[in-house]
N, C-alpha and C positions, 0 to 999 in steps of 0.2 A: 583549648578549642574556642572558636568566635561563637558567641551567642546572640541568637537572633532573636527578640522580642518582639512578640504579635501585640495588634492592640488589642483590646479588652473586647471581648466576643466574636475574633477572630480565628479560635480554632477548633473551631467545628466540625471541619472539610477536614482537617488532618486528624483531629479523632477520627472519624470515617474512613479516613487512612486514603484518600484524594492525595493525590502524589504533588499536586502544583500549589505553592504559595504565592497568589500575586505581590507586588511590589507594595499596593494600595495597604494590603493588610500590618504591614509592618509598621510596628514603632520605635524600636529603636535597635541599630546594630553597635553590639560592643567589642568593639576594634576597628581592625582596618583586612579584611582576608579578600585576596583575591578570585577575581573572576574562576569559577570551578573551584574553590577550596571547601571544605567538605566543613558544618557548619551545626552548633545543636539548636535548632528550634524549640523555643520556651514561649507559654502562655504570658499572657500579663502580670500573672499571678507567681511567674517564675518555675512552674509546672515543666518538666520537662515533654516533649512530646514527638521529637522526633528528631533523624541527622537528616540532611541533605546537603547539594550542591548549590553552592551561591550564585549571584549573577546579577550586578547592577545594572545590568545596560538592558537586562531582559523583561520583560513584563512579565512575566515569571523568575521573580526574582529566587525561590529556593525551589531546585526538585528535588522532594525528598525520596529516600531510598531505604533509612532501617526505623522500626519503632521500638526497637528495644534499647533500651539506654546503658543496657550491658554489652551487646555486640560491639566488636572494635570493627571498624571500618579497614583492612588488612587485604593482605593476598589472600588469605584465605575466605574472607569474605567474599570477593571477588570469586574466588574459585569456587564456593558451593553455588552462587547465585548461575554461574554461567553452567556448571554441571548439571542443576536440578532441571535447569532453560532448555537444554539436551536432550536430557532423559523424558520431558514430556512430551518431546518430538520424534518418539523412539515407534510408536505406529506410522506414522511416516516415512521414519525412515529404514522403515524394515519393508518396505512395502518396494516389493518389485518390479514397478512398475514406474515407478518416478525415482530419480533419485537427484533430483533439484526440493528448497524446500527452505522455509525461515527459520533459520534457529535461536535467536533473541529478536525481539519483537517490543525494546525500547521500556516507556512506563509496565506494559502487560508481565512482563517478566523482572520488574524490578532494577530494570538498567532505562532510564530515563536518558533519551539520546541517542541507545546504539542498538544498534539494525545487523543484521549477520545473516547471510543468504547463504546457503550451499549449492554450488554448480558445479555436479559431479566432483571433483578431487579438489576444485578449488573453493574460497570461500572469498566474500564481495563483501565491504565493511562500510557501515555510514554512521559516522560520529556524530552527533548533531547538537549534542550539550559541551561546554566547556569542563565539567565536573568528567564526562567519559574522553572527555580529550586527553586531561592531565593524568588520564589513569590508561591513557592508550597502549602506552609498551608493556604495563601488565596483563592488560587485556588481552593481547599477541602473542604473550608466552603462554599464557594459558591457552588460548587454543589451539596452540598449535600440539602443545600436552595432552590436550585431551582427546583431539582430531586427527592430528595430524598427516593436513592436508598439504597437496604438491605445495599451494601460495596463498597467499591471501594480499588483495586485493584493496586502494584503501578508493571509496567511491563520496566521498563527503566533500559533497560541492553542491549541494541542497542551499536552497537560501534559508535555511532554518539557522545555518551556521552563522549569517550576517547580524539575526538577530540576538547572536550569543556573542557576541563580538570577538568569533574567529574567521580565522579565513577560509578560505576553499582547500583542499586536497584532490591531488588524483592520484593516484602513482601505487607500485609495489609499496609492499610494508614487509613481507616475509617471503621467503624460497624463491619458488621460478615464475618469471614473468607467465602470465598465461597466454595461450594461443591466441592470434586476434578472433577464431570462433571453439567455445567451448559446446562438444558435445554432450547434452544432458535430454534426460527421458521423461515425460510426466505424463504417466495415464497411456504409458505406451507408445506415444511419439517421440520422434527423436526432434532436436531443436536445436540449432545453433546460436549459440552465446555470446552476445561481447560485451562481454563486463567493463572492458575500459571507455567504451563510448556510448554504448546502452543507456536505453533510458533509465532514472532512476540508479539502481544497483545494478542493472542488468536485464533484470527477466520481470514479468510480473506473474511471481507463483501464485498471486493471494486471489486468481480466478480459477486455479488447478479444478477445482470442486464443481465450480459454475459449467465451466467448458464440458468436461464432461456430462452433466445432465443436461444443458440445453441441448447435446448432441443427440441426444434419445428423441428429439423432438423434429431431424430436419431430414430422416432418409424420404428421398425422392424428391426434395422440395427444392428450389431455387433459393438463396439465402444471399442476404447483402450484411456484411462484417465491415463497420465502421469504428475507426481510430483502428484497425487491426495489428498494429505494432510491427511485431514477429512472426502471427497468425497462429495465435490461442485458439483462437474458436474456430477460425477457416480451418485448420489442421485436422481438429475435432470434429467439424460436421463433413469435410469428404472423410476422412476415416468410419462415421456411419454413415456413408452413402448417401450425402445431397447430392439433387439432381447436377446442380452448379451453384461455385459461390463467387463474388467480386466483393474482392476486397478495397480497402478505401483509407489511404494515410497520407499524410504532408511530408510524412518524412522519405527521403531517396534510401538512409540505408535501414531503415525499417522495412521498405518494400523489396531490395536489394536481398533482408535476408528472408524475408518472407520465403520469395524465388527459391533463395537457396534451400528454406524449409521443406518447400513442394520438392525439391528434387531428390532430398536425403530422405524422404521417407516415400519414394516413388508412387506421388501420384499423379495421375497423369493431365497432363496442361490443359486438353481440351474441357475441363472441369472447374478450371479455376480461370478467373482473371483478376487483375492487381491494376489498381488505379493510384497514383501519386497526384494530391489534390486534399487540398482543404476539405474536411468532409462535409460543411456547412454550404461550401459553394456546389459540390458533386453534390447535395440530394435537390438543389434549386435544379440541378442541370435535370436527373432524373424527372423530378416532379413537370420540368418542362416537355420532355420527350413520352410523358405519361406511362412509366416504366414501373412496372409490378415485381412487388417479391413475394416468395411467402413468409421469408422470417428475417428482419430486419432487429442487425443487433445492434446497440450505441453505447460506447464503452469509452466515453470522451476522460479528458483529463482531470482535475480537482479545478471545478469554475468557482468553487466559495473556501478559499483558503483560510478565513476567518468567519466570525459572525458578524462582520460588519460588511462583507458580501454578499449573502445571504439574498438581498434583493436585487441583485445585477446577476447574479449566480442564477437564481431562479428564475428569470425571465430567457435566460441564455438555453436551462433548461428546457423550457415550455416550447422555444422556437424548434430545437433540435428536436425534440419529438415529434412535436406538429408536424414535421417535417418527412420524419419515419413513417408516422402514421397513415401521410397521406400514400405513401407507394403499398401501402397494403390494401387489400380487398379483404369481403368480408371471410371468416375462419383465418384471416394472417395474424401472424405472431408478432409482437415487439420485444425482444431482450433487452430491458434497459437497465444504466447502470448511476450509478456516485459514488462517487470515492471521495467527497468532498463529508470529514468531519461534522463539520457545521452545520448539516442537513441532514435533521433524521428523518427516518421512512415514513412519517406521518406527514411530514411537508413537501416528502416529496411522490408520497401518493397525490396529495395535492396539484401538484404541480401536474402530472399525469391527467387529473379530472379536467386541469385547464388547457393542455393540450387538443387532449380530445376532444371539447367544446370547439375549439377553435378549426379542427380538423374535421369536425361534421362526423365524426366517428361513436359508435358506443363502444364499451370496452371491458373487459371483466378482468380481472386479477386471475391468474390462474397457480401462480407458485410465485414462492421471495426467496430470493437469492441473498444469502451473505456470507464472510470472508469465512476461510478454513478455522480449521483446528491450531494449524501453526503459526497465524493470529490470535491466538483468545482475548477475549476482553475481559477486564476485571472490573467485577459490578460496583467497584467503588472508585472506578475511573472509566463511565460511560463513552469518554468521548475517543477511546479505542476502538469502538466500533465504529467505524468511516465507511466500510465499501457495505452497500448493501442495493438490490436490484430487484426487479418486477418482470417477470413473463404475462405478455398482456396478449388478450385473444381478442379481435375484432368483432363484432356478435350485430 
């Protein structure tokens, strides 16, 4: 096996069991192993410390995955790591009421790279390291052994892949093509699916948790659901009884299945309406027509993909709320959200304090939203926590 030598005060972060070796750190690689070939990480001192996946082209050039220098890297490695990934999503998925849901969740569960979604019978895959690429067809048998679902779906066309130097996928991997809409349940609603042109993987379950409790907050009220996708939350707050919601997407078949969402779980249209529209240009239009809600929710995309975003990211933020904030009166609500890595809740309560300065608003925190259970973050790889959110009261 190829050894990869840190330089001298280098590994620190992998003692701590930090799954990513930058490129920077390295001093010297003994061989020549290809992109994703599986690699032992040694100290300076020739220490062994850990296996991972290689990767010249990435600025993360090893993800490591075992620290035991007795484990062989094998099927059956493969097979405990994605069983154990299962079994801790086993309150979920016994739970009757959803049966959509994350079942590998990349660094967090020890597969650095690969993403596994369940939508009802089938399963939606995003490979995103070269090291989970090369190990893709075992990765396949295994679930389908252990799950054995109608298909599985391959969704890895992420630009994360460009930075790994492979290419895009879309396509079948295993069994039956799936329907162009998959019906799946979460929190009691039904939801149509389309795993092959969906955003992402498909669905975004990693708000399951948020949707529900914000919904506790909107019977009788007027609500505006912005970036609304599929209609997470719209679904959720007419299901408790808001007075009316408008929803707010750029995309035709986001709104397309939205519609279709409202109709499968019958509710009724005089309660909703569905706007196709940049959501940055519809709140200019609103704030023009002086149009009020009581609970305005912003659930935009990832603005700081890096930390070298960070400042273009957060000013994109500030606007957007500013934005929110001004159609609320006072006792209105804001659900806001990130999903952007790069910004933790301490910068982007910030950002909040600057909105609201700008918005002539005061505002108080009232509840923090972050991702489920079928996310966990692993405290020695913080930067698994990305989504996290603010219920903010007007006062």
């Amino acid at each position: 096996m190829v050894e990869v030598k840190l330089k001298k005060g280098k590994e620190k972060a992998v003692l701590q069991m930090h799954p990513w070796v930058f490129s920077g750190a390295l001093e010297k690689v003994k061989g020549n192993p290809e992109n994703g070939d599986i690699v032992k990480v040694i100290a300076f001192n020739s220490d062994f410390l850990a296996y991972g996946f290689f990767n010249d082209q990435s600025r993360v050039a090893v993800r490591l995955i075992e620290w035991n220098e007795d484990k062989k890297i094998d099927r059956n490695w493969y097979y405990e790591k994605i069983k154990n990934a299962i079994e801790a999503r086993t309150h979920v998925l016994h739970n009757p009421q959803t049966n959509t849901c994350r079942l590998i969740f990349s660094e967090a569960d020890f597969l650095p790279g690969l993403i596994v979604d369940k939508y009802a019978d089938f399963l939606s895959v995003q490979i995103l390291s070269s090291g989970i690429e090369q190990a893709k067809p075992l990765i396949i048998e295994i679930l389908v052994d252990i799950l054995q679902p109608k298909g599985i779906f391959d969704r890895s066309d992420a630009t994360a892949r460009t930075h790994e130097g492979i290419e895009a996928e879309n396509g079948l991997l295993w069994g039956e093509n799936p329907p162009e809409f998959i019906e799946v349940k979460e929190n009691g609603i039904l939801y149509h699916i389309n795993i092959a042109e969906g955003q992402k993987s498909g669905f975004y379950c990693d708000q399951r948790d948020n949707r529900r409790i914000l919904a506790e907050y909107v019977q009788g009220k007027t609500v505006l659901d912005c970036f609304s996708y599929s209609g997470g939350f719209t679904l959720n707050a007419l299901q408790q009884g808001a007075k009316a919601v408008t929803s707010v997407d750029s995309s035709a078949l986001a709104i397309q299945t939205l519609n279709q969402n409202i109709s499968l779980n019958h509710f009724t249209d005089n309660k909703h309406t569905a706007i196709q529209n940049d959501v940055n240009k519809q709140l200019r239009i609103f704030g023009d027509e002086e149009r009020k809600f009581d609970v305005v929710i912003l659930d935009p995309p990832k603005y700081a993909p890096s930390r070298s975003a960070l400042d273009r990211a957060a000013r994109a933020y500030k606007d957007l709320n500013r934005r929110g904030l001004m159609l609320l009166e006072k006792g209105g609500l804001l659900a806001t959200f990130s999903c952007s890595g790069a910004m933790d809740i301490e910068s982007f309560k910030q950002v909040l304090a600057w909105a609201a300065l700008d918005a002539g608003k005061e505002i108080q925190v009232i509840r923090q939203f972050c991702q489920p259970e079928d996310h966990p973050v692993r405290l020695s790889f913080p930067e698994g926590e990305y989504l996290k959110g603010l219920l903010i009261r007007v006062v």
